[in-house]
Each structure stands twice: as structure tokens, then as C-alpha cells.
C-alpha positions in Angstrom: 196.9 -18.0 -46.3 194.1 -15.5 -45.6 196.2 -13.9 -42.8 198.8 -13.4 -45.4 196.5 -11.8 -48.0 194.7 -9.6 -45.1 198.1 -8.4 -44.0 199.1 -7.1 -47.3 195.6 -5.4 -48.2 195.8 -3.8 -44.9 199.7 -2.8 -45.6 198.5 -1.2 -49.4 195.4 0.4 -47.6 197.9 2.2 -45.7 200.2 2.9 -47.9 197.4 4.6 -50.3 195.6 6.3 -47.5 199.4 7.7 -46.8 199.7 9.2 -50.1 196.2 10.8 -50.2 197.0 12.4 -47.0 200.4 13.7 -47.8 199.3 15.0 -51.5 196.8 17.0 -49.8 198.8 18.2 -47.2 201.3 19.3 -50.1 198.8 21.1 -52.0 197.6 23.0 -49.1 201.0 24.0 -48.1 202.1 25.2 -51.8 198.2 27.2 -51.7 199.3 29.1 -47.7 203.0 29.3 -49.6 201.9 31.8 -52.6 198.9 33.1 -50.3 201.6 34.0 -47.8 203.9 35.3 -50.5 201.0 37.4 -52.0 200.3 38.9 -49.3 203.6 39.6 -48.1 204.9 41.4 -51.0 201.6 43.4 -51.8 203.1 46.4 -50.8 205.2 46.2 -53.9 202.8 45.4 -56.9 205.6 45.7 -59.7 208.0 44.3 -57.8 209.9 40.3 -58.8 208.5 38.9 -55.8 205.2 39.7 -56.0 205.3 38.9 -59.6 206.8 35.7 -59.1 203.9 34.5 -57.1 200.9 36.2 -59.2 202.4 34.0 -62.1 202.3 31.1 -60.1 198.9 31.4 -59.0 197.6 29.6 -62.1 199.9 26.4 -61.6 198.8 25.8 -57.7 195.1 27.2 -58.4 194.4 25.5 -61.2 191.5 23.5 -60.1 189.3 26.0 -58.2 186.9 28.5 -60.6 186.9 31.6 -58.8 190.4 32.1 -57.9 191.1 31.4 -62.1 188.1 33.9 -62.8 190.1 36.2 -60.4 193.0 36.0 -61.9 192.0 36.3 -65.6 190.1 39.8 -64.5 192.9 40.9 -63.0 194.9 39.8 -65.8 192.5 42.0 -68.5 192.7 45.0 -66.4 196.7 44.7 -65.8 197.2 44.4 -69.8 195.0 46.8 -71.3 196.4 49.5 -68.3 192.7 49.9 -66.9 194.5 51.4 -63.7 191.3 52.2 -61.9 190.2 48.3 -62.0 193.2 47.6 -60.8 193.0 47.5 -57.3 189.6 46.1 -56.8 190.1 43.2 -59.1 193.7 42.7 -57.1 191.4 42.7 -53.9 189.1 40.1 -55.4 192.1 37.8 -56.3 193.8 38.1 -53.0 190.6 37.3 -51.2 189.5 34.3 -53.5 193.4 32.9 -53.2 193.1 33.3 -49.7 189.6 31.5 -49.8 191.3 28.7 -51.8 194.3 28.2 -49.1 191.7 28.1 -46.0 192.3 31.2 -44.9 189.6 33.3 -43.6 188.9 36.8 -44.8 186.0 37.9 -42.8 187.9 39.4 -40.0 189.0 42.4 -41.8 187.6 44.4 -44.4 189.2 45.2 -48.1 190.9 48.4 -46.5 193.0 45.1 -44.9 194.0 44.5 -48.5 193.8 47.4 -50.0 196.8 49.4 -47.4 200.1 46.8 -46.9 202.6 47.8 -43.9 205.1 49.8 -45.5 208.0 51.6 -44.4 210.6 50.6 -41.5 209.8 49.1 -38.3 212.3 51.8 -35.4 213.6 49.1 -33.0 214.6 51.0 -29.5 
């Protein structure tokens, strides 16, 4: 009998410890998704895509103070057409959402932000 009972504690423990892992796994992968996505299409501010992800930024970073705080700055800057707060609140938020995903910003400076790739790669 207390085999039985051991066996399924031991089959819910690992089905709950399961879960956990693959909720946090999730949320990290939606976090690198609209880093990723953010970063991708910063050389296009106004553009959809870049929008698209900004908006989302509230729904994955919901939970984590200074990537909100980020976001509401550059959201108060973006509305009133403050365009000279513009791009060092953008910096702030794109650092802090990076932060928030696990990714490490202290390899390049805010220049790294600041200047996207653009234009056409020439393939010979």
C-alpha cells in the first residue's frame, strides 16, 4: 500500500516539477522572441513590426519594474512628440527588455543601440 501511494507522489512530483520547468522555459522564450524582434526591427522605429513588438512588451513584461518603468517613459515621450527624449528613453527600454530576457548588454555601448544595420548586404 505505501509503495502504491509513494509511486503516485513521486509520479505528481514529476509531473508539477514538469510544468514549472516548461512555464519558465516558455516565458523566457516569448521574453528572447520580442527582445529579438525589438532589436531586429529597430532600424525602422515607425514601422508595423517594430510596433507590433513595442505593444507587446507590456503583456510578456508585465511582472518586472524596470522594463514597465521603461516603457511608460518611452511611452510619455512618444505621445507628447518630445523627439529629443526619444532615443535615449528607446535605449533605456531596449536595454532593460534585454536585461529582462537574460541577455547581456555590457559588451557594447548605447552607440550598439543607438545605430541599427541598415541598407543591403552586396553578395559577390
Amino acid at each position: 500500500m505505501s509503495q502504491v501511494v509513494l509511486a503516485l507522489i513521486s509520479g505528481l512530483m514529476g509531473a508539477l516539477l514538469t510544468s514549472v520547468l516548461y512555464l519558465r522555459f516558455e516565458r523566457s522564450k516569448m521574453r528572447q522572441d520580442v527582445a529579438r524582434r525589438l532589436m531586429g526591427f529597430r532600424y525602422d522605429v515607425p514601422g508595423d513590426e517594430f510596433i507590433r513588438a513595442l505593444n507587446e512588451v507590456y503583456v510578456v513584461f508585465h511582472d518586472d519594474q524596470k522594463v514597465i518603468e521603461a516603457l511608460k517613459a518611452f511611452h510619455d515621450v512618444t505621445v507628447s512628440n518630445q523627439e529629443a527624449l526619444n532615443r535615449p528613453r528607446l535605449i533605456t527600454l531596449l536595454k532593460e527588455v534585454m536585461r529582462a530576457s537574460g541577455i547581456d548588454t555590457t559588451r557594447v555601448g548605447d552607440a550598439f543601440f543607438e545605430t541599427p544595420f541598415k541598407g543591403r548586404i552586396v553578395q559577390r
